[in-house]
C-alpha positions in Angstrom: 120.9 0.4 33.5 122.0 4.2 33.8 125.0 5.5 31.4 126.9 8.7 32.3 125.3 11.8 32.0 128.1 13.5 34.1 131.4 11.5 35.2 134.1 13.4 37.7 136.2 11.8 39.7 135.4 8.2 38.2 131.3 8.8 39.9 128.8 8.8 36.8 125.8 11.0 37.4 122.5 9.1 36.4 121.3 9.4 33.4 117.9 8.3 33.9 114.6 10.8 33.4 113.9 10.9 36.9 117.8 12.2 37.4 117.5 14.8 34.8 114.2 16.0 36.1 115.0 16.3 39.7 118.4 18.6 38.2 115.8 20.8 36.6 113.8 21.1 39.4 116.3 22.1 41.8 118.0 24.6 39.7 114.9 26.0 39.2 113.7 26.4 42.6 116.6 26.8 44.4 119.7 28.8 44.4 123.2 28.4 43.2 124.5 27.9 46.3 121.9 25.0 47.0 122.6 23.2 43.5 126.4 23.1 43.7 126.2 22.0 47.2 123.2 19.3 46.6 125.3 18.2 43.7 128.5 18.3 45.5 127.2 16.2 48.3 126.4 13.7 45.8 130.0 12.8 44.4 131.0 12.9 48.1 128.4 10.4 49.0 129.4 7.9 46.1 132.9 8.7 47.0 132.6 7.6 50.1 130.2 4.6 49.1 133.2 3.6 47.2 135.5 3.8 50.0 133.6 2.0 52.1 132.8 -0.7 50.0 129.1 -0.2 49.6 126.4 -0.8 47.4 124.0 1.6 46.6 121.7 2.8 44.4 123.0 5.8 42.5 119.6 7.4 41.3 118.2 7.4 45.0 121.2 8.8 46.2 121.5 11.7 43.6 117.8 12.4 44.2 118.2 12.2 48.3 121.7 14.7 47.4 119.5 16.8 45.1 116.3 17.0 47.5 118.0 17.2 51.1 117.8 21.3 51.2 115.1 22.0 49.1 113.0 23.0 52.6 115.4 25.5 53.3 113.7 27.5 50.5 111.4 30.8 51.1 108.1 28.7 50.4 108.6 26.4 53.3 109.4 29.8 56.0 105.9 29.2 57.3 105.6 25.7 57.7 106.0 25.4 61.1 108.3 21.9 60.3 111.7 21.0 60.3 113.4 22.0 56.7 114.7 18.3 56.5 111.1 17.1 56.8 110.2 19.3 54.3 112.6 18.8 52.0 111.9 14.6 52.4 107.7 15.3 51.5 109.0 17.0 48.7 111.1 14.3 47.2 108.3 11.9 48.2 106.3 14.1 46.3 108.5 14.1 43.4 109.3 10.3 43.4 105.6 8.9 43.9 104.3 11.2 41.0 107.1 9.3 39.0 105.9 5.9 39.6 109.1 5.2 41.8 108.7 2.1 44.6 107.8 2.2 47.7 111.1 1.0 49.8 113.1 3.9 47.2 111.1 6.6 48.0 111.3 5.4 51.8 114.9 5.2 51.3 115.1 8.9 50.3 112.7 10.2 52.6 114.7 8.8 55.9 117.9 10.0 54.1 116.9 13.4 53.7 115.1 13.4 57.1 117.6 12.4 59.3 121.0 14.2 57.4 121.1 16.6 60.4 121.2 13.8 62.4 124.4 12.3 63.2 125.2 8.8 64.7 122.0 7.3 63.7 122.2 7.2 59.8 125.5 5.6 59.3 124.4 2.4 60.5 120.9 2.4 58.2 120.8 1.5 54.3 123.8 2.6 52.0 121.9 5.6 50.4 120.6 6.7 54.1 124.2 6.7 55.3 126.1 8.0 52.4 123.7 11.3 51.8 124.7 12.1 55.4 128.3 10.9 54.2 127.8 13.9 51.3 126.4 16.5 53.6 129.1 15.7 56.6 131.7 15.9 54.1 130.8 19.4 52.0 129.5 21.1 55.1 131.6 20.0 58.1 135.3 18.7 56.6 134.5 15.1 58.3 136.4 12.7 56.3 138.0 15.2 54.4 140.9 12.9 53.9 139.0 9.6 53.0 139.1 11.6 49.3 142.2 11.9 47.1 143.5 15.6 46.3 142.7 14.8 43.0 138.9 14.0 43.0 138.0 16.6 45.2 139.6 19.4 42.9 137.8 17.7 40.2 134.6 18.0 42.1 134.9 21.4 43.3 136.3 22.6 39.5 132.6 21.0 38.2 131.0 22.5 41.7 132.8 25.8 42.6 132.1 26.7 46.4 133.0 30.4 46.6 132.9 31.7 49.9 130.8 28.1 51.3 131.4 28.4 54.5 129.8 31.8 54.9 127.1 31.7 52.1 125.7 28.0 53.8 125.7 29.5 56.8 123.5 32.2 55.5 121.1 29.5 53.8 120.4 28.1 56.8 120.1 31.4 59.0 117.3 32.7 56.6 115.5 28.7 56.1 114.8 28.6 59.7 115.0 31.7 61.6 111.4 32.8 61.3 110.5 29.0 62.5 113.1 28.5 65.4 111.4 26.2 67.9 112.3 23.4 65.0 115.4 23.6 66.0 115.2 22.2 69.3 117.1 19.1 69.9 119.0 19.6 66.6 122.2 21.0 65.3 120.6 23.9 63.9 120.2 25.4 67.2 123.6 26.6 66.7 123.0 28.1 63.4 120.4 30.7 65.1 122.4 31.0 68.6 125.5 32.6 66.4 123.1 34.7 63.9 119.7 35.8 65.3 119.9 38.1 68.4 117.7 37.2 71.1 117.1 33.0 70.4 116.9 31.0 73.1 117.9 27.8 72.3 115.4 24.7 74.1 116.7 23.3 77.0 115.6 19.0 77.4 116.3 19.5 81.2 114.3 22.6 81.7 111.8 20.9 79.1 111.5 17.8 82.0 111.5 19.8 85.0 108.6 22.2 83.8 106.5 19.2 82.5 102.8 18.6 83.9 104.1 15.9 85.5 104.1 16.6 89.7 107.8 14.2 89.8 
């Protein structure tokens, strides 16, 4: 049983040792902008689990909220992987060296994996669906409405977003610009078409047609 170490907008963050050490962590590895936001996608997700009648877990969902941008931090520039996929190892990472079970640090994993990825996660287990929910929600608008007035000014007055739009933006310019062929296939492609002169963006087509393959 979890008690409330944080309550806005009638969500109760978890109170649990894993919760409080996956806070400490990301504030101190990432930046401000990354905290609010991770924590802010969090109350949207339950928010949302709420208003669509689901039940979750709300400790794999605040560590999947807390976890989903940590790749987009300078240590993972040279990777060579997706930031999602690094941001999932690292909660894997985190959650195995706690003891958590298997199917919960699955859970997280595919949450955090696939939050770029619309149309697929909505339809997979609550927490899966309602991190996207979160990230959709803080970073896009989508569903802006399904909150009350109320709850998201109580949100934002815990989780001030200052300039968002712009500073995100910037977040994700300087997580994946020195590693853009990531990118292909994804949303992010965007991100570095509008802000890095001279990307090319993958083409599937062109990607088919120039295959080995002689037809």
């Amino acid at each position: 049983m979890t008690t409330a170490l944080t309550a806005v907008a009638g969500v109760n963050v978890p109170d649990t040792k894993l919760a409080r050490e996956a806070t400490e962590l990301v504030r101190d590895t990432t930046s401000e902008l990354i905290y609010h936001h991770s924590r802010r996608v969090y109350f949207w997700g339950s928010l949302q689990g709420r208003n669509r009648d689901l039940s979750f877990d709300p400790e794999l969902l605040y560590i999947g909220a807390m976890f989903h941008d940590l790749g987009l931090s300078e240590r993972f520039h040279g990777s060579g992987r997706r930031f999602e996929v690094d941001s999932a190892d690292e909660a894997r990472r985190f959650l195995t060296a706690h003891g958590a079970p298997e199917d919960g640090v699955r859970r997280v994993w595919t949450a955090i994996a696939l939050h770029t990825t619309p149309g697929i996660p909505e339809f997979m287990e609550p927490e899966v669906a309602l991190v996207t929910a979160g990230v959709e929600y803080d970073v896009l608008g989508i569903g802006y409405g399904d909150v009350g007035d109320a709850d998201r000014e109580a949100v934002v007055a815990l989780h001030p977003r200052p300039d968002f739009k712009t500073r995100i933006l910037q977040a994700f310019t300087e997580g994946i610009r020195s590693k853009p062929e990531t990118t292909f296939g994804n949303v992010k492609a965007d991100v570095l078409a509008h802000y890095v002169p001279g990307f090319e963006r993958g083409d599937f087509v062109r990607t088919i047609q120039d295959s080995p393959w002689s037809e």
